[in-house]
C-alpha positions in Angstrom: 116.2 115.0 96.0 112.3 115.9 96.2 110.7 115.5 99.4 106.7 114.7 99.2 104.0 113.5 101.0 100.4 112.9 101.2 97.7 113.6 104.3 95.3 111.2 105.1 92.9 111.6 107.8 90.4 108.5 108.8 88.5 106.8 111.8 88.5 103.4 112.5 85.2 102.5 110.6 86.6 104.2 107.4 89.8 101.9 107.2 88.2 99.6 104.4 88.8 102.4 102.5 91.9 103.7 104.1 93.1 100.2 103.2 92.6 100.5 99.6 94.2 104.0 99.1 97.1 102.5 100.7 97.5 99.3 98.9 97.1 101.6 95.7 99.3 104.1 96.6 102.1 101.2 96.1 100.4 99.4 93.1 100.9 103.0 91.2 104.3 103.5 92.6 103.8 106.4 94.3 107.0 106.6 96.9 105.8 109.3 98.8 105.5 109.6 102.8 102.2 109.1 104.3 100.7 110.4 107.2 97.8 108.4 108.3 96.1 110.7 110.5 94.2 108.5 112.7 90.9 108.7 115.5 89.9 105.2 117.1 92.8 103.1 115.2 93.7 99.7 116.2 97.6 99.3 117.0 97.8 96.2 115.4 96.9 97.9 111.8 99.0 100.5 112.4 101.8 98.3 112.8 101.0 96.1 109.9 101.1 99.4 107.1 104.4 100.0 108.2 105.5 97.3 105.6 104.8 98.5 102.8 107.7 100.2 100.4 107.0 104.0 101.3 107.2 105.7 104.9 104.1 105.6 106.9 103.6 108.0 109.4 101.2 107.4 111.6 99.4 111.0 114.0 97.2 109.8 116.5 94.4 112.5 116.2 93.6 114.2 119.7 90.8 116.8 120.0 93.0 118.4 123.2 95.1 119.6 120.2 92.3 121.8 118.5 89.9 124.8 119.7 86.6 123.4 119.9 85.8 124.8 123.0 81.9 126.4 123.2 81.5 125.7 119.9 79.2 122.6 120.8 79.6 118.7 119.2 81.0 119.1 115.5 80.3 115.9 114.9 82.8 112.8 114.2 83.1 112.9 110.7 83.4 117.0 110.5 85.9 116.6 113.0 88.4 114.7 111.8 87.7 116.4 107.9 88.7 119.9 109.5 91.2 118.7 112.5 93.3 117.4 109.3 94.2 120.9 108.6 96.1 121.4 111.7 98.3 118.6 111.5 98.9 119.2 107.4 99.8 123.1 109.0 102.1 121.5 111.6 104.3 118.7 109.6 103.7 119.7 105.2 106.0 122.6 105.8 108.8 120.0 105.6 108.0 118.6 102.1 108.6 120.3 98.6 105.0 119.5 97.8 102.1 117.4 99.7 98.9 116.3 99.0 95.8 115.7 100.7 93.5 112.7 100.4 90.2 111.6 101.5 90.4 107.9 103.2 87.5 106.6 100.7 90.0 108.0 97.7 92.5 105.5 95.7 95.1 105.8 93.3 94.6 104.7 89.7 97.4 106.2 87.6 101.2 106.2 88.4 100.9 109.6 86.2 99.6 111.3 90.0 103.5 111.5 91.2 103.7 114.1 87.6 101.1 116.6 90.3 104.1 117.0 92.8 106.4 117.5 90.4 104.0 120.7 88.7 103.6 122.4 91.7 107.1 122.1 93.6 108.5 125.8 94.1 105.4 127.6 92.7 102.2 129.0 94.3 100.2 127.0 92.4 97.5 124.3 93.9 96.0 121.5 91.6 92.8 120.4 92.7 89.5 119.5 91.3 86.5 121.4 90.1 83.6 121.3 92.0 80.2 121.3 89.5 78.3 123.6 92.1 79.5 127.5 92.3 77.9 129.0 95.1 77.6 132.5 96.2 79.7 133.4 99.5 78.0 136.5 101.3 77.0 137.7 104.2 75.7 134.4 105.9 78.9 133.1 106.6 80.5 134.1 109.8 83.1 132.9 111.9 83.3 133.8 115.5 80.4 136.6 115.1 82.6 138.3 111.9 81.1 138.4 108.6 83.5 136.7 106.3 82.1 138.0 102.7 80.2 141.8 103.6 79.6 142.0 99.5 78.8 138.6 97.8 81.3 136.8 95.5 80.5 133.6 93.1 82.8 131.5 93.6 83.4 130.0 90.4 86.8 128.7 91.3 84.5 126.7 93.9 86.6 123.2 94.4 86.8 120.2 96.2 89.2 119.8 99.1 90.0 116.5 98.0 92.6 115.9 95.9 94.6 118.7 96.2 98.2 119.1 95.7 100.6 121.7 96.2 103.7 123.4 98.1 102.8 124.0 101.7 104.9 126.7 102.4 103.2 128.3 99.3 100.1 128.7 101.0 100.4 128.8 104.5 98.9 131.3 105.4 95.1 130.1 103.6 95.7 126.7 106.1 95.9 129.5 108.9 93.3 131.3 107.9 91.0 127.5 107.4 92.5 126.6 111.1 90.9 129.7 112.6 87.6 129.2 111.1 87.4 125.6 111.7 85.1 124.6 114.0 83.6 128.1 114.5 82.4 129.5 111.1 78.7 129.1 110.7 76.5 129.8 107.9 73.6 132.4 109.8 70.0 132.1 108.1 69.1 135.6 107.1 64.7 134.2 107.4 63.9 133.6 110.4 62.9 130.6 111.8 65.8 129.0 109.8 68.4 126.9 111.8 72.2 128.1 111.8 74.3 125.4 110.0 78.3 125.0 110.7 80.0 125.5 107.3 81.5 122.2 105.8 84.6 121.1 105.4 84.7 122.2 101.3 83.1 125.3 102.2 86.1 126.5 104.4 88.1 125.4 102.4 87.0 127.5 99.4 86.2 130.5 101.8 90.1 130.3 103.0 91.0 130.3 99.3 89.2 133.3 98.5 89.8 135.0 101.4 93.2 134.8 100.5 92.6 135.9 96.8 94.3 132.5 95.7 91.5 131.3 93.6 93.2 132.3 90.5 96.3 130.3 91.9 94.1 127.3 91.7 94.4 124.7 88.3 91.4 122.3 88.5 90.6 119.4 87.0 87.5 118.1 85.7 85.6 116.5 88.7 85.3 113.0 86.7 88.9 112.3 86.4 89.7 113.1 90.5 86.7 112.4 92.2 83.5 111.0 91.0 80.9 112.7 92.5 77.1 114.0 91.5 76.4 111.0 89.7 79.2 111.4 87.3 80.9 107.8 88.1 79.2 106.2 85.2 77.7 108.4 83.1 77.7 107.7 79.2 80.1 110.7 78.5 82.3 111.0 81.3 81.9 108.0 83.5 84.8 105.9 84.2 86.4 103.0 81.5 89.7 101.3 81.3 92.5 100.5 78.2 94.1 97.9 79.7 95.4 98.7 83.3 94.8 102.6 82.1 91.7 104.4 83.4 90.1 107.1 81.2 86.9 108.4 81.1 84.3 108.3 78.2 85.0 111.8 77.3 88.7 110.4 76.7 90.4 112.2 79.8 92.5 110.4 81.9 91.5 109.7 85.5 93.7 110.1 88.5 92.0 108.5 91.2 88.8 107.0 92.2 86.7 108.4 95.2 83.7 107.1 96.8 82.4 104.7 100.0 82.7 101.2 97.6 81.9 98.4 99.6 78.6 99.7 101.4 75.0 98.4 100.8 74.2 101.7 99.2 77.3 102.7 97.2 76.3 101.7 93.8 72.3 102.1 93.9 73.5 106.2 95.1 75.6 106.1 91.9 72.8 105.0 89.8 70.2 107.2 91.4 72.3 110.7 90.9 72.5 109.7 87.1 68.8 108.9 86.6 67.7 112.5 88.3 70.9 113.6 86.0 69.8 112.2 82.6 65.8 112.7 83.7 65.9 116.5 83.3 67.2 116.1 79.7 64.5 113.5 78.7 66.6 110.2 79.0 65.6 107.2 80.7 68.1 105.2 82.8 67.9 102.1 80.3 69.3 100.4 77.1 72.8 101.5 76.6 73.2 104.0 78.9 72.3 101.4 81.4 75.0 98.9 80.3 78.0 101.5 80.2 77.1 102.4 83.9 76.4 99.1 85.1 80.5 98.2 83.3 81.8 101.3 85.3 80.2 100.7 88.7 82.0 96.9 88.7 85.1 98.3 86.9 85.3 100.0 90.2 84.6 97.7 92.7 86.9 95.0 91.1 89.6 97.2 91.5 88.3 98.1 95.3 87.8 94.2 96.1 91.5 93.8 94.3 93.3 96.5 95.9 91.5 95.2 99.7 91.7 91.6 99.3 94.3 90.8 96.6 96.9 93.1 97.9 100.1 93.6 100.1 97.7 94.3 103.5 94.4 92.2 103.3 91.1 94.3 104.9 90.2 91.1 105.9 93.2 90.3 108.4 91.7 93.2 110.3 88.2 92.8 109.7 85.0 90.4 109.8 84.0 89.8 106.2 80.4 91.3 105.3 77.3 90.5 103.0 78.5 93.1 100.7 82.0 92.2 100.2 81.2 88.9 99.6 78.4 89.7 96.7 81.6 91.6 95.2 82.3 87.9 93.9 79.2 86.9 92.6 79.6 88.3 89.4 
């Protein structure tokens, strides 16, 4: 029998999120083991997922396990996004095909478990298509080493979220992303510009290509993994349902939905990417294309506030209720 599993890595102030991939994960049947990789958790959380019909791992997340030494503060967030890596490297070697999830993802389609079955014994990664194909050159470095001495577009540019394949497949582009993390750096070639770290997508798609595995990669629209750019509601793509079936507009199906629901500013960021989207084509945010965004913003966060609140594990056993879970009733 198939072994899987799926990676999630998450701090404590991401688990309203956290807490609606999970509950999804078993509302779309997906009998997988999950590793909650977890910074800041509260035991008595941890101890309440462990009821829930799949194995739940949970890996306490420690930076004395990662080489961050003289490279100065990564930041939080950054850290546990790349620290991820290590752990995937250490246990996804003992599955026939793993996936990696951000916390703020959740499962809307039983079809997802069909992704593990695709990739099992092959070198193959699914994954999803970033819009943006940047160049990789000579301003990316890692520990004082130029990474790309001729440029390369990187049309194969993806998102490191979701992706699914056979660890043992691609080891060696995890060690090569372990290595960078935390010390690759993107080095302004002006002066007077300020040296940025490279991202967590960014290594990701470096380690890819410095592997010469981006041909190995099958991607899928962004719209039916993860929502970004403004693409959430968008009159041809944005997201709709048949039933208890999610599609998008353009008739594809979706997979899963991604994105911070439940803060003050999650819907009005949605809104704002598709104006600036629609404005450089001569549309106005208004009339119809108002209405079939406005109907996939709540499809979403109905399905958020059901999967948090109406669910096996309930946010709010764990949580103080706020203004902007409440105004998820109002309408």
């Amino acid at each position: 029998m198939s072994k899987y599993a799926i990676f999630i890595a998450a701090s404590w102030n991401y688990v309203q999120y956290l807490n609606a991939l999970l509950n999804s994960l078993e509302k779309r049947k997906i009998n997988v083991d999950v590793y909650v990789l977890h910074w800041e958790f509260e035991q008595k959380y941890l101890d309440a997922i462990q009821c829930f019909p799949y194995k739940v791992i949970p890996i306490e997340i420690k930076e004395a396990d990662h080489d961050i030494k003289g490279v100065g503060e990564p930041g939080k967030n950054l850290f546990i996004k790349q620290a991820r890596f290590h752990y995937i490297a250490k246990y996804g070697k003992d599955y026939d095909a793993i996936c990696l999830l951000d916390a703020d993802n959740f499962i809307v389609s039983e079809n997802f478990m069909n992704f593990f079955e695709l990739v099992k014994g092959t070198n193959k990664l699914i994954g999803c298509e970033e819009s943006y194909k940047w160049e990789l050159d000579s301003k990316y470095q890692c520990k004082g080493k130029t990474l790309f001495p001729e440029p390369v577009k990187a049309l194969k540019f993806m998102c490191s979220v979701p992706i699914i394949f056979d660890f043992n497949q691609w080891e060696e582009v995890f060690k090569t992303y372990n290595e960078m993390a935390f010390h690759s750096y993107e080095i302004p070639k002006e002066p007077g510009q300020r040296i940025k770290r490279i991202g967590d997508i960014y290594t990701w798609s470096i380690s890819v290509y410095l592997n010469n595995r981006q041909n190995d990669c099958i991607l899928f629209p962004m719209h039916t993994m993860t929502q970004v750019h403004g693409t959430m509601g968008t009159f041809w793509c944005g997201v709709d349902k048949h039933g208890d079936n999610w599609k998008a507009r353009d008739g594809k199906e979706v997979y899963s939905i991604h994105g911070r629901i439940g803060t003050k500013n999650w819907a009005q960021s949605q809104r704002n990417w598709y104006t600036n989207s629609i404005k450089s084509y001569g549309c106005k945010y208004e009339g119809n294309i108002e209405k079939i965004c406005e109907k996939s913003l709540k499809l979403v966060q109905n399905e958020w506030k059901e999967l948090n609140f109406d669910s096996r594990v309930k946010l709010s056993d764990f949580v103080p209720m706020c203004a902007e879970w409440e105004k998820l009733w109002d309408s």
